[in-house]
C-alpha positions as CSV (number, residue, x, y, z in Angstrom):
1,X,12.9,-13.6,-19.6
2,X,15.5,-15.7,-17.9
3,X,14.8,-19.2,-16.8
4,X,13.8,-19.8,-13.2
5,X,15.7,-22.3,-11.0
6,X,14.2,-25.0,-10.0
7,X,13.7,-24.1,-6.4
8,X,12.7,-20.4,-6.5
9,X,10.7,-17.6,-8.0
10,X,10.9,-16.5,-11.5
11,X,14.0,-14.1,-11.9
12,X,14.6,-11.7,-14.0
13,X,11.2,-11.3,-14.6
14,X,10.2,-8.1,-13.5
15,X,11.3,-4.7,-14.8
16,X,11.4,-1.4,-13.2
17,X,8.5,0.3,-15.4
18,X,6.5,-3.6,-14.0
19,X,7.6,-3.1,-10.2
20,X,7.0,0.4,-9.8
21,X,3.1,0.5,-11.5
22,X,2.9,-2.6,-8.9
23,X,3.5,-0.2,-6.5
24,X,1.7,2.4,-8.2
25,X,-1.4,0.3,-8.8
26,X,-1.4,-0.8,-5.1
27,X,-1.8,2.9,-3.7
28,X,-5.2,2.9,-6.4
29,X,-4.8,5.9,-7.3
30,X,-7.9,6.3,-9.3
31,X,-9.6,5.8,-5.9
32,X,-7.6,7.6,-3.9
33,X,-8.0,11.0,-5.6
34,X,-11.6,9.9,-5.8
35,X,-12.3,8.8,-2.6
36,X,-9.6,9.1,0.0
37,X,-6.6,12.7,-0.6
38,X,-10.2,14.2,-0.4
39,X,-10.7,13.3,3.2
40,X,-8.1,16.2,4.4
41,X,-10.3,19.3,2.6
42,X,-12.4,18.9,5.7
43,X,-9.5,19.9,7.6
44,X,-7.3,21.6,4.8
45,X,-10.0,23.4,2.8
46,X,-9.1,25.1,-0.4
47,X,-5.6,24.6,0.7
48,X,-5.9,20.9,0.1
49,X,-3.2,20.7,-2.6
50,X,-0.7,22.1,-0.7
51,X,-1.1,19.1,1.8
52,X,-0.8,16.7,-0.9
53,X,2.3,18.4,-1.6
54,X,3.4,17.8,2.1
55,X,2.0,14.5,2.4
56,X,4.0,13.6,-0.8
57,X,7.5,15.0,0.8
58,X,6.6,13.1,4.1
59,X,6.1,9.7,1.5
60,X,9.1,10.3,-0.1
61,X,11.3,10.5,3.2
62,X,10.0,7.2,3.6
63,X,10.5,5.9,0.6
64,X,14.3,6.9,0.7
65,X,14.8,4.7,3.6
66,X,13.0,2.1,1.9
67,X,15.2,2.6,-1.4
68,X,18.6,2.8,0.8
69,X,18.1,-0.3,2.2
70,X,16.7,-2.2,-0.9
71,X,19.7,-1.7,-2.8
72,X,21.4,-3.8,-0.1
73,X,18.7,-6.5,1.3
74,X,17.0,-8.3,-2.2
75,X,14.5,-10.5,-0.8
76,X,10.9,-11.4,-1.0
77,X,10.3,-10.5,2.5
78,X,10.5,-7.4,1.8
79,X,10.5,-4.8,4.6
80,X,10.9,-7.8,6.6
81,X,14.0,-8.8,5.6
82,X,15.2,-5.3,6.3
83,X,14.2,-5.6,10.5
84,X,16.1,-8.5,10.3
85,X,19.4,-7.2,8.7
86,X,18.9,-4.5,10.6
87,X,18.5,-5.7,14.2
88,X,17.1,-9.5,14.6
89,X,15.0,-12.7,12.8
90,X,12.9,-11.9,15.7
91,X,12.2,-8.5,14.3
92,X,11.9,-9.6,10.5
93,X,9.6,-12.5,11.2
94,X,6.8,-10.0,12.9
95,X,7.3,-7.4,10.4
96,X,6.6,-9.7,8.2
97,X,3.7,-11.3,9.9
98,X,2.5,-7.5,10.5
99,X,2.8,-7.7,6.6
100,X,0.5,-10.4,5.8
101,X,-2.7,-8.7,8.0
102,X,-1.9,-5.7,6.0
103,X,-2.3,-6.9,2.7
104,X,-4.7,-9.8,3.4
105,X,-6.9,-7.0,5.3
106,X,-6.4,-4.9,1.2
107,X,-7.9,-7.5,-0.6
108,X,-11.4,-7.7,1.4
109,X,-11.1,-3.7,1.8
110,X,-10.8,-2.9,-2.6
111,X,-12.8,-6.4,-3.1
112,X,-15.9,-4.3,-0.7
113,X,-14.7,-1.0,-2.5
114,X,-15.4,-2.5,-5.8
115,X,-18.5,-4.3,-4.7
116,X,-20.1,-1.1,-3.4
117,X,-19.7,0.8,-6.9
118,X,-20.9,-2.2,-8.7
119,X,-24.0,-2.5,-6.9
120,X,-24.7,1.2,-7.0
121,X,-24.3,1.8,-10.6
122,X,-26.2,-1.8,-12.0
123,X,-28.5,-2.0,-8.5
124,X,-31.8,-3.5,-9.9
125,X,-30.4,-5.0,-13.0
126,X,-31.7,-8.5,-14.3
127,X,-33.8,-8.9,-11.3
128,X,-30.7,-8.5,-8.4
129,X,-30.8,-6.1,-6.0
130,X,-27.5,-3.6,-4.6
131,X,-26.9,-6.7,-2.4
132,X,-26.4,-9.1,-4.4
133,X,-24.5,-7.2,-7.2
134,X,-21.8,-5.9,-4.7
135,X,-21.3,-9.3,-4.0
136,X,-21.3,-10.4,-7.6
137,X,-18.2,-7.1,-7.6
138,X,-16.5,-8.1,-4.8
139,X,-16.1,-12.1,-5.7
140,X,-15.1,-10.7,-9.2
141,X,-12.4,-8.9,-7.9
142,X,-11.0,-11.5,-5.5
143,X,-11.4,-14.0,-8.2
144,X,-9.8,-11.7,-11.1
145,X,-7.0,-10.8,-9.0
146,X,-6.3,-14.3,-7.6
147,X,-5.8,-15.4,-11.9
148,X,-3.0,-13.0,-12.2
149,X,-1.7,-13.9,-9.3
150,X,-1.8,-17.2,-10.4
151,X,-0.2,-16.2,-13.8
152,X,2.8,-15.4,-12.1
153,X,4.7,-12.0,-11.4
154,X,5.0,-10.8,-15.4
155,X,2.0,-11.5,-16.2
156,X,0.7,-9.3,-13.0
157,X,2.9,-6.6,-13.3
158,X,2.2,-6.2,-16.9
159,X,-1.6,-6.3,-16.2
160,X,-1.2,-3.5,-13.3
161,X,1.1,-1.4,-15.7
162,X,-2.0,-1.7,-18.4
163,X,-4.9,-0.9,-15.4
164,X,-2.7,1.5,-13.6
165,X,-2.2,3.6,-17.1
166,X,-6.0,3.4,-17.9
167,X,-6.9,5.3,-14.5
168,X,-4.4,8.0,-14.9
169,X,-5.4,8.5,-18.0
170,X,-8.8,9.3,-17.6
171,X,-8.4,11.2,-14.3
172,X,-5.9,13.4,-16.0
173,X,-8.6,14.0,-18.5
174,X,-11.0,14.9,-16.4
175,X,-8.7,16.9,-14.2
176,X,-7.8,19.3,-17.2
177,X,-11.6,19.4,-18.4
178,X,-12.1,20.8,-14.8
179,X,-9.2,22.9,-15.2
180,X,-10.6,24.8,-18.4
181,X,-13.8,24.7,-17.0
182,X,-13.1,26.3,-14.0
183,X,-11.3,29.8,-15.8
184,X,-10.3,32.5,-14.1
185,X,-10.8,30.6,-10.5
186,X,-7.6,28.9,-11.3
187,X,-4.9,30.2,-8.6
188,X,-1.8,29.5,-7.4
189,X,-3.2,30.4,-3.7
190,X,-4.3,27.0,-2.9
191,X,-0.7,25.7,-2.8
192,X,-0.3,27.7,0.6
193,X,-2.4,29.1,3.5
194,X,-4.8,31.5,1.9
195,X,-7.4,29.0,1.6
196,X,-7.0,27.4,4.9
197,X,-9.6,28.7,6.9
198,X,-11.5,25.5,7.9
199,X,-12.9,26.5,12.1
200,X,-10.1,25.4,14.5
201,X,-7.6,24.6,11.7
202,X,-6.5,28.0,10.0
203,X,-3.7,28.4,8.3
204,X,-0.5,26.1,8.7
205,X,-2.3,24.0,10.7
206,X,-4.9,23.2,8.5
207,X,-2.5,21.7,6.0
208,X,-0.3,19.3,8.5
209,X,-4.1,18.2,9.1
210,X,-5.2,17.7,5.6
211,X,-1.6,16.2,4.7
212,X,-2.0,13.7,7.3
213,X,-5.2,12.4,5.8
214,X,-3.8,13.1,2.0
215,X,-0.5,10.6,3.5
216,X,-2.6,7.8,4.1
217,X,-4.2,7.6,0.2
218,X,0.0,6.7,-0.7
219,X,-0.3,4.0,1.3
220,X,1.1,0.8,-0.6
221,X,3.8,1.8,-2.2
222,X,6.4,-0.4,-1.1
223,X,4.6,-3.4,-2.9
224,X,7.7,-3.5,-5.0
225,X,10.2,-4.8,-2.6
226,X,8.4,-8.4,-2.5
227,X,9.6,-8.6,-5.7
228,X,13.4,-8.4,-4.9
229,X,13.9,-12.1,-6.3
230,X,11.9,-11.5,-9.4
231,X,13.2,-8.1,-10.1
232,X,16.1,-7.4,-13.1
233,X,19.0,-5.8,-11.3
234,X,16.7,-6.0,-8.1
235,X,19.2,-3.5,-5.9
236,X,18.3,0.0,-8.5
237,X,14.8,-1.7,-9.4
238,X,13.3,-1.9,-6.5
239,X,14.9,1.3,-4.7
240,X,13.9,3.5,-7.9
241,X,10.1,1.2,-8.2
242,X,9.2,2.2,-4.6
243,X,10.5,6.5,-4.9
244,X,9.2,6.7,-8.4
245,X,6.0,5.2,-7.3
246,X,5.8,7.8,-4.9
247,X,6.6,10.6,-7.1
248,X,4.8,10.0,-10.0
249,X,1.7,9.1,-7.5
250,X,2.0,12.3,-5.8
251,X,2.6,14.3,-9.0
252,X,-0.9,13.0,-9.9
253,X,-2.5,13.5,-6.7
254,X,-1.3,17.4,-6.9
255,X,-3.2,17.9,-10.4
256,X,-6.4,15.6,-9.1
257,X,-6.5,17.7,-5.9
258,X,-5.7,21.1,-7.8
259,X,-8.2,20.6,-10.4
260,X,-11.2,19.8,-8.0
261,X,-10.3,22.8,-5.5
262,X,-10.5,25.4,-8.1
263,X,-13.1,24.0,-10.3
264,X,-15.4,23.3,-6.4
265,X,-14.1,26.6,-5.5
266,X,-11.6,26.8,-3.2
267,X,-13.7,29.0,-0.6
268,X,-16.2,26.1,-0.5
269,X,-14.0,23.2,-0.8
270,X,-14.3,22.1,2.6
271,X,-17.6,20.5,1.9
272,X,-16.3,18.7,-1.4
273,X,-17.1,15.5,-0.3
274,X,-20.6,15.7,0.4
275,X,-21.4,17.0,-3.0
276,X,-23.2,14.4,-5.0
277,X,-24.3,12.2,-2.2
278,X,-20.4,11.5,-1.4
279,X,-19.3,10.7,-4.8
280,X,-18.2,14.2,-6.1
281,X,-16.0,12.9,-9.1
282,X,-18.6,10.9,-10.4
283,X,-21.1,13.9,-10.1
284,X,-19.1,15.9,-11.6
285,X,-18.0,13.9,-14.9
286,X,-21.9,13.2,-15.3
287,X,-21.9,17.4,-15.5
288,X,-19.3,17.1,-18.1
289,X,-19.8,14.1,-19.9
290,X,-23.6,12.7,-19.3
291,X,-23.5,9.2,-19.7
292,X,-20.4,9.5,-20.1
293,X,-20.1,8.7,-16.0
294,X,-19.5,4.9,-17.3
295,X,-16.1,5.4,-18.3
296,X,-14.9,6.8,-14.5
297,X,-17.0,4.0,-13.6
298,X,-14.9,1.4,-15.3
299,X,-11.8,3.5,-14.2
300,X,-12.4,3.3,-10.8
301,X,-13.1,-0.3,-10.9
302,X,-10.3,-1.2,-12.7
303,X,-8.1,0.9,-9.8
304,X,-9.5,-1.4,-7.3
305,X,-8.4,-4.4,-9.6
306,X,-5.1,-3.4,-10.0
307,X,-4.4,-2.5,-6.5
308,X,-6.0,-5.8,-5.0
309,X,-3.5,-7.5,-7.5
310,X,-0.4,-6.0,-6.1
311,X,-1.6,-6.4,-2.8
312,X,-2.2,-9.7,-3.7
313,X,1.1,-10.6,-5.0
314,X,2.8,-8.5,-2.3
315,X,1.3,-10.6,0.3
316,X,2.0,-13.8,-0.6
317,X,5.7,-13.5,-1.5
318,X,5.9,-12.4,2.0
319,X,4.0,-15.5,3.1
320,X,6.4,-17.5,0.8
321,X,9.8,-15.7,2.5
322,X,8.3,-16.7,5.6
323,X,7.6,-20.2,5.0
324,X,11.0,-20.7,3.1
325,X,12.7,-19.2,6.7
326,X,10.3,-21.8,8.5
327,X,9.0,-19.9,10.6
328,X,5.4,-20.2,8.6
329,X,4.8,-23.6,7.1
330,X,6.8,-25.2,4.3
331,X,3.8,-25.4,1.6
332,X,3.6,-22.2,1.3
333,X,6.3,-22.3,-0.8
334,X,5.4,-24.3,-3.2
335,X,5.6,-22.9,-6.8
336,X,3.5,-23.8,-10.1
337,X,5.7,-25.6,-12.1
338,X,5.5,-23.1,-15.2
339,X,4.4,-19.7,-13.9
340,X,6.8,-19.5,-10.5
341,X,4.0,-18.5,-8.4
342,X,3.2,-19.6,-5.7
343,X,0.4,-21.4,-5.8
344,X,-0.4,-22.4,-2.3
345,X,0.2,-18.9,-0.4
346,X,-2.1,-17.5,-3.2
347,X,-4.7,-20.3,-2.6
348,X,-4.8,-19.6,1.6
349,X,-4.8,-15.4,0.9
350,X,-7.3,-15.3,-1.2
351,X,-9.5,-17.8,0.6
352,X,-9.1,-15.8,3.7
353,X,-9.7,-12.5,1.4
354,X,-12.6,-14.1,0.2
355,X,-14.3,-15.4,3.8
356,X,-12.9,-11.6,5.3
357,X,-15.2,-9.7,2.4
358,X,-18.2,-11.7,3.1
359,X,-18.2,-11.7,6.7
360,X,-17.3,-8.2,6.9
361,X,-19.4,-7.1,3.8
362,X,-22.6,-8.9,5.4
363,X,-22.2,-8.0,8.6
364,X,-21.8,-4.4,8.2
365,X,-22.7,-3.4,4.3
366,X,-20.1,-2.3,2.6
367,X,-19.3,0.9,2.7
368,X,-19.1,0.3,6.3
369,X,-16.9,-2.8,5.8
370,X,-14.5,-1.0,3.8
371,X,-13.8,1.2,5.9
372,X,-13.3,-1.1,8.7
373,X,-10.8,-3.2,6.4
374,X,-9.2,0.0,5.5
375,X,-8.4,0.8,8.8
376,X,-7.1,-2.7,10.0
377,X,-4.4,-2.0,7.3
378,X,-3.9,1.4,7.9
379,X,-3.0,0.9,11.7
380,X,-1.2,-2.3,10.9
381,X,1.1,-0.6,8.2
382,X,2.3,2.8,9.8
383,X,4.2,0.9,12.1
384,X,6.2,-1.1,10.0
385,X,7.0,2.0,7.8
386,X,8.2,3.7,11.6
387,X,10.2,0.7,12.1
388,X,11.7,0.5,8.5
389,X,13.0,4.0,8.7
390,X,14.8,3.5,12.3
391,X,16.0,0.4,10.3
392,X,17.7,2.3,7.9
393,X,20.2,4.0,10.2
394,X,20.4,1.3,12.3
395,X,21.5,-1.0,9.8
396,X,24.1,1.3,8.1
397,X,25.5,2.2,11.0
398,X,26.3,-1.6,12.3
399,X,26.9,-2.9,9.0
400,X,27.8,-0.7,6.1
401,X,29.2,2.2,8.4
402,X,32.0,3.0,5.8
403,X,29.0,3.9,3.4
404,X,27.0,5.7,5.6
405,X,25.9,9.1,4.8
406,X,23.9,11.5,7.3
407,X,21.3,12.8,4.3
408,X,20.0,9.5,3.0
409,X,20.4,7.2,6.3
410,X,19.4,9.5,9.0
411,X,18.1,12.6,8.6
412,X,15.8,11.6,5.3
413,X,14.6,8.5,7.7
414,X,13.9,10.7,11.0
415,X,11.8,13.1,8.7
416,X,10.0,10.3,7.7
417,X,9.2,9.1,11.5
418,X,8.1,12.6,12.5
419,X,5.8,12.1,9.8
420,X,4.2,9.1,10.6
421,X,2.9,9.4,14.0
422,X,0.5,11.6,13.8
423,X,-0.5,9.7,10.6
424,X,-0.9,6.8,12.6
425,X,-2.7,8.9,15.1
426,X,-5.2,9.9,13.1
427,X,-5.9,6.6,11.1
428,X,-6.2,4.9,14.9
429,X,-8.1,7.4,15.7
430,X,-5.2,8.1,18.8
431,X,-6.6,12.0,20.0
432,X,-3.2,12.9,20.8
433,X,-3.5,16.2,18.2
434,X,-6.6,18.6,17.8
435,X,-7.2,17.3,14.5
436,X,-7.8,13.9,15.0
437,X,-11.4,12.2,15.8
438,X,-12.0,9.2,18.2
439,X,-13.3,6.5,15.9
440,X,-16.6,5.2,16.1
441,X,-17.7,1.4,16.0
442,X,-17.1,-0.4,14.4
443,X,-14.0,1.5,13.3
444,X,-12.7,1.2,16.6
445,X,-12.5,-2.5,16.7
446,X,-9.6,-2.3,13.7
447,X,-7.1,-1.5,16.5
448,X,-8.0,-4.6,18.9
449,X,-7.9,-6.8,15.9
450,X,-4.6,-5.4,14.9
451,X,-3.4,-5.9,18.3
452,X,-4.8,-8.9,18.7
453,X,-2.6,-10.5,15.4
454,X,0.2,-9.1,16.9
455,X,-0.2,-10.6,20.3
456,X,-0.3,-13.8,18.1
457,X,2.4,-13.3,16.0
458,X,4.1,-12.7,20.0
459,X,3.0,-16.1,21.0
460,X,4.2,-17.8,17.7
461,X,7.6,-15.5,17.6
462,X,8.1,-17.1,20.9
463,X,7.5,-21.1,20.3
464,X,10.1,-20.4,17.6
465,X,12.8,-19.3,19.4
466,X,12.4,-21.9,22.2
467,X,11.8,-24.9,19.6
468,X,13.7,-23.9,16.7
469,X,15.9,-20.9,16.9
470,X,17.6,-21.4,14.2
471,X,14.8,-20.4,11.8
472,X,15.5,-16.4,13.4
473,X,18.5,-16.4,12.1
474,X,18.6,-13.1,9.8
475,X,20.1,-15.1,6.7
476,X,17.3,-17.8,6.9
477,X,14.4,-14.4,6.0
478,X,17.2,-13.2,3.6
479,X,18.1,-16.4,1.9
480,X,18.3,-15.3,-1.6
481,X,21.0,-16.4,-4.3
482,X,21.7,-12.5,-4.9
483,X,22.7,-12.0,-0.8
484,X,25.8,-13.4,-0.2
485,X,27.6,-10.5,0.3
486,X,24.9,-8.8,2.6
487,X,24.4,-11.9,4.3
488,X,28.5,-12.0,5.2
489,X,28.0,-8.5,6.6
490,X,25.8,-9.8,9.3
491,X,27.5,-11.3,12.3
492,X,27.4,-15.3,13.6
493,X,25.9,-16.2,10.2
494,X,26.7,-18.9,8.3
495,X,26.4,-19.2,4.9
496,X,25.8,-22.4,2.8
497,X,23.6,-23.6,-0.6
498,X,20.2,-22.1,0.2
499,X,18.9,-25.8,-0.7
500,X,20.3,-26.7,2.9
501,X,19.6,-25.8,6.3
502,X,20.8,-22.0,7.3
503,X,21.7,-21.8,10.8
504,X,23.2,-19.7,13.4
């Protein structure tokens, strides 16, 4: 590992195989093929895997336009700094404040997550009830994943590359042991329309529905680009972190998805998720393996550990971009003298985390208060992904248009866009398709609160621009030693020592 300068995060810190199981670790995707790609059977049926298969295409279109633009914009704002490369300061500093509800609003939803299968599987143990062991589980998860935060970005990604390789382990395993078990109901069929015969959403239609759902378990996998400034040759590791991520993600979500269709049966798969009380993978490795159930236990929790550390750690490098730009506070990006984290963006995310998962968690239980946090980020993120892939074009097209090719900066991007708004529609709960359900309270309070933050953000966006303008200028969000170039493609910027003032 290099040395850090004085002034900044650690660089040369991170390697590819690091960044991308940060990404990787942030989708969960121990939970997700437990808990959320299964979602879309009720629309998809049997034909579930062949959603995930969509879904996975649809991920990858956005992750393209992600990767185009990372090899050109290295900074830890992330997709932020690529709204403001792309179009204005303006755009990068609410992208990135978009950015910070979404990934403070993941720590409270995988701390609840976590909490809820610790208190289920130890409820009654040395004299505490399910109440107070999912809070014992929740804190525990805040509190482990604030340490590696804390530890700084090595020390996390190496940590999410060990967790992240436990929980595909074991769901592999299991996924072939329901393989052999399931015999001669193993079939190719359920990668197209045979199986598709949920009421109302035969055929075709049944997998866009299902692959909507199954595109909202990828969700995190751009946790990468925060670490542009910590990355080793940041412009291929972060652009290859966030499609691998993706790919290798989705690969595993096919076989998941594929093994539990044909061992379920893929004529009754549609009612999958009911089976054992909600928890079919758990029921179903107690079938195989008895007690044996504590192992997927301590995979699943270790998912949700892994995840709320990248989300952690993708969440406050935005929150130190932003307060290095000015337009959030100047301690925020303050850095521990050793580790090159920083210390106070970690101390006010996980203290909000931490007041979010009670408040929620008590308020409404948490199953409930999971998936109320889960939709906050889920309706807060989907628009910035939209926004990043009209950014792409956009961006190449004013700035780099002697590089510009129609595959990779437009028509990749577009396919990506197409794909996202119904996805947003359904995880709004929007009824502008047949497949999507008006959310219930409190699910439907996520979108007020999301619009709420961004009415905010609005108000603050504009006491900027009247007070200090200059901290809008794109080159103050893409201040980074690596940027020079990038930053001279951008018009009316100056460009000085990033220890001085950047202005217009």
């Amino acid at each position: 590992m290099s040395a850090p300068d004085s002034s900044g995060l650690a660089r040369n810190s991170v390697t590819l195989p690091e960044a991308t199981f940060v990404s990787i670790a942030t989708m969960a995707p121990g939970v997700g093929a437990a808990f959320a790609v299964i979602g879309g059977a009720a629309f998809a049926g049997g034909a579930l895997p062949a959603s995930v298969v969509f879904a996975m295409l649809g991920c990858v279109c956005v992750a393209v336009a992600i990767g185009q633009l990372a090899k050109r914009i290295t900074s830890a704002a992330g997709m932020s700094s690529y709204l403001a490369a792309a179009f204005h300061g303006g755009a990068g500093f609410l992208s990135g404040w978009g950015t910070l509800l979404v990934y403070a609003a993941a720590l409270p939803y995988l701390a609840l997550l976590v909490g809820n299968m610790v208190g289920g599987a130890v409820d009654g143990a040395l004299g505490l009830g399910y109440t107070g062991w999912w809070v014992i589980g929740a804190l525990g998860c805040i509190g482990l994943a604030l340490v590696m935060n804390y530890l700084g970005a090595q020390f996390g990604t190496r940590a999410g590359m060990l967790l992240g390789a436990l929980e595909i382990i074991v769901m592999l395993v299991i996924s072939v042991w329901m393989i052999v078990a399931a015999g001669d109901r193993n079939t190719l069929s359920v990668f197209w329309t045979e199986h598709a015969t949920v009421e109302g959403f035969t055929g075709v239609s049944g997998i866009l529905a299902g692959a909507v759902y199954a595109f909202l378990a990828f969700i995190g996998f751009d946790a990468a680009a925060p670490l542009a400034e910590e990355a080793k040759d940041p412009k291929r590791t972060i652009k290859w972190a966030v499609i691998g991520s993706v790919v290798l993600v989705g690969t595993f979500f096919v076989v998941t998805t594929y093994a539990s269709a044909v061992y379920f049966g893929p004529g009754q798969y549609a009612g999958f998720l009911a089976h054992g009380d909600g928890d079919p993978w758990m029921e179903i490795t107690r079938t195989f393996w008895g007690v044996g159930w504590v192992i997927l236990l301590v995979t699943l929790l270790s998912s949700g550990l892994a995840s709320a550390n990248g989300a952690g750690m993708a969440a406050t490098r935005v929150a130190w971009a932003l307060g290095r730009a000015g337009t959030l506070p100047k301690a925020l990006t303050r850095l521990h003298s050793r580790f090159r984290s920083p210390v106070v963006a970690i101390a006010v995310i996980f203290t909000l985390a931490t007041a979010v998962t009670l408040a929620v968690g008590l308020a409404f239980g948490p199953v409930t208060g999971f998936m109320v946090t889960g939709t906050v980020l889920t309706v807060g993120v989907l628009p910035i992904y939209m926004a990043v892939c009209v950014a792409c074009p956009v961006y190449y097209l004013r700035y780099r248009r002697s590089e510009f090719r129609v595959l990779p900066h437009l028509v990749v991007p577009l396919v990506g866009l197409v794909f996202l708004f119904p996805t947003f529609c359904a995880g709004a709960g929007i009824t502008a398709f047949s497949f999507v359900a008006p959310l219930s309270y409190p699910l439907d309070m996520a979108g007020y609160f999301v619009a709420l933050w961004w009415c905010v953000g609005i108000v603050l966006l504009a006491v900027i621009a009247v007070r200090h303008p200059e901290r809008l200028a794109p080159d103050r969000i893409l201040a980074a030693p690596s940027l020079d170039d990038e930053l001279a493609a951008l018009p009316h910027t100056t460009i000085i020592d990033d220890k001085k003032e950047l202005a217009l």
